[in-house]
N, C-alpha and C positions, 0 to 999 in steps of 0.2 A: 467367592474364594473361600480358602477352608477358614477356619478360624482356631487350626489347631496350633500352636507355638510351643517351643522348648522354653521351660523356667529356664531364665535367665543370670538367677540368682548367682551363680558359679563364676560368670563370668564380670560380673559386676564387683563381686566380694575383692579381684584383682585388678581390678581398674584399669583392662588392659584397653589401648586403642581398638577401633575395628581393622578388622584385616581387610584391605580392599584387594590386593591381590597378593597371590601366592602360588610360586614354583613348587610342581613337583615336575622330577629330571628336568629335561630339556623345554618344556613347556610353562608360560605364564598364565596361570588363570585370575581369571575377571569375577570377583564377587559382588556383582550391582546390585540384586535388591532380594530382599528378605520373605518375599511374597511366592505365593507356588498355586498352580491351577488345581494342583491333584493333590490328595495325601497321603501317599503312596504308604504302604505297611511295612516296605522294607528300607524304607528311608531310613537314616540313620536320626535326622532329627523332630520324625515323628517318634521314635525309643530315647528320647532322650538325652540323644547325642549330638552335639553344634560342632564339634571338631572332624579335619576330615586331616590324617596324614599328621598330626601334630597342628594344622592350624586352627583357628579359633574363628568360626565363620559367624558368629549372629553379630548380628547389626543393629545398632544404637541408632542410624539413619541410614538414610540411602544415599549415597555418595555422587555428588555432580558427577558428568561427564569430561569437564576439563581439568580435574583431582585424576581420574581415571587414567586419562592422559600424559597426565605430568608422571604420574607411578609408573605406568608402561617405559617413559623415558626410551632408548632405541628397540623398537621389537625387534628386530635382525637378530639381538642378541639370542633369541629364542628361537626356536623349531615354529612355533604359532603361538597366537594369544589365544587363549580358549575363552569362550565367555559361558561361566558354569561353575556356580556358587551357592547360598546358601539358601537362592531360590529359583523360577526361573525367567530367563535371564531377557525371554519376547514381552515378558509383560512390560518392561521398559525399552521400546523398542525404537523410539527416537535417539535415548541417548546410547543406547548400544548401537545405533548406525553410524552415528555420529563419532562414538571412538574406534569403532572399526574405519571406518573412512580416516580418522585421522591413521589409524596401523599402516594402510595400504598403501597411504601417501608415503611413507618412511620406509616401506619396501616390505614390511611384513606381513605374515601370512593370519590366516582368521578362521577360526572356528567355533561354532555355536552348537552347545552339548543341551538338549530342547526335547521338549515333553509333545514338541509336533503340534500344539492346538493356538497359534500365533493367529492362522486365518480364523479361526472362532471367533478367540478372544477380540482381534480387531475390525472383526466384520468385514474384511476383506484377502486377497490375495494379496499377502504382502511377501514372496517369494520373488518376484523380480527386484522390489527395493533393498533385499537380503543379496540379492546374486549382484548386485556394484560393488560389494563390501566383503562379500563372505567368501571364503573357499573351501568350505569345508561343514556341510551339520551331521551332524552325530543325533537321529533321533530316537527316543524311547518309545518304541512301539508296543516291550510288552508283553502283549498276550497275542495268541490267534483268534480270539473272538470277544465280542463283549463282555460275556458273565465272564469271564475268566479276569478280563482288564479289571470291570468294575470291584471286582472284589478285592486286589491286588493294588489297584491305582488311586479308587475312591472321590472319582472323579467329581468337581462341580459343576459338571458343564453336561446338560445330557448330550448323549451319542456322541461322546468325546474319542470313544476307540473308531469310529467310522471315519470323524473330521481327521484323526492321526494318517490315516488311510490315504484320505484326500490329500492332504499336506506334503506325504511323502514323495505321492505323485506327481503332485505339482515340484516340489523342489526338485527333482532330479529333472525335469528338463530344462531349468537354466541355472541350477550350479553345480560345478565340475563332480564333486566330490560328497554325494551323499549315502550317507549309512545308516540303515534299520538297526534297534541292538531289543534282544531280551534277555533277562536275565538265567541261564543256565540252572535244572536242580528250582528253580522257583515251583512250588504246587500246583500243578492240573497246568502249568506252558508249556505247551509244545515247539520246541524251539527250532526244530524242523519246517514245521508249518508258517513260525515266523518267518522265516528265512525264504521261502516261498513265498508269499504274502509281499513281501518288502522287493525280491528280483522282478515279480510280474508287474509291480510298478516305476521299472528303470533302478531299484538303489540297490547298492550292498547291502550286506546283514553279516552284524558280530555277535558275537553271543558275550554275555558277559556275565559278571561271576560275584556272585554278593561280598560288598566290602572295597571290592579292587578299584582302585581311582584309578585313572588316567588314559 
């Protein structure tokens, strides 16, 4: 994993609690853990920056799953619980099944906003354990080919733009709602190509736009 982290100092000097979840519009996101596969150059909190929207995303710990739960309190109230915060969100992938499965029981909807390398990182296919609980991934594909990811992404994992690949594929043939995204204006992406790359393997593709959450 990377070992790059934001000084924390700022946020400590205010002694604010952590944010474990936080609305923007109609949607609730899930801040589970502080950890990330990639180091991406256009992260906000590899420059420096822990806040997303006005909230305050670094984490002093990583927050149980039934803390999780009790904060979500009715998801109905929301459009979906997004799980996608200030790291990403497969690497703890027990208890994010396990608060989505509580969501789903109460009627709410779920979505997981993911860097795509969950079968990597777990050595296995873990898209059917995701399609009980999930409706919805949002993944970061990126780039259209490796040197372009690697330089962009900063991956620890090798052939991590291949495994994304794979992941895509495999998700969209057992949950309803999956989407490819890269970032639009990013250097040397071809977001064309992405969006090719991402249809030929069953998923949507959004393009998306540096800065804009949601």
């Amino acid at each position: 994993m990377s070992s790059k982290r934001p000084n924390p100092s700022k946020r400590f000097a205010h002694e604010e609690p952590d944010t474990l979840v936080y609305q923007i519009d109609d949607r609730l996101y899930v801040n589970l853990t502080d950890r990330c596969t990639l180091a991406c150059t256009f992260c906000p909190k590899h420059n420096g920056c822990t806040e997303v929207k006005g909230h305050e995303l670094y984490l002093s710990e990583r927050p149980a799953a039934d803390t999780i739960i009790e904060l979500i309190g009715d998801p109905t109230r929301y459009t979906e619980i997004v799980f996608c915060g200030f790291g990403e969100p497969t690497l703890r992938l027990k208890d994010l099944l396990t608060v989505a499965k509580a969501v789903k029981a109460q009627g709410g909807n779920t979505r997981i906003n993911t860097d795509g390398l969950a079968n990597r990182v777990h050595k296995r296919d873990v898209t059917g354990e995701m399609a009980e609980c999930i409706d919805a991934l949002s993944i970061s594909l990126n780039a259209q080919d490796e040197t372009t990811y690697n330089k962009h992404c900063e991956p620890s994992l090798k052939g991590s733009h291949t495994e994304v690949l794979k992941f895509i594929e495999a998700a969209a043939k057992v949950i309803p709602d999956v989407s490819a995204t890269a970032i639009d204006g990013l250097e040397g992406v071809d977001v064309a190509q992405c969006a090719a790359l991402a249809e030929e393997r069953g998923a949507k593709f959004r393009a998306r736009y540096l800065d804009v959450v949601g």
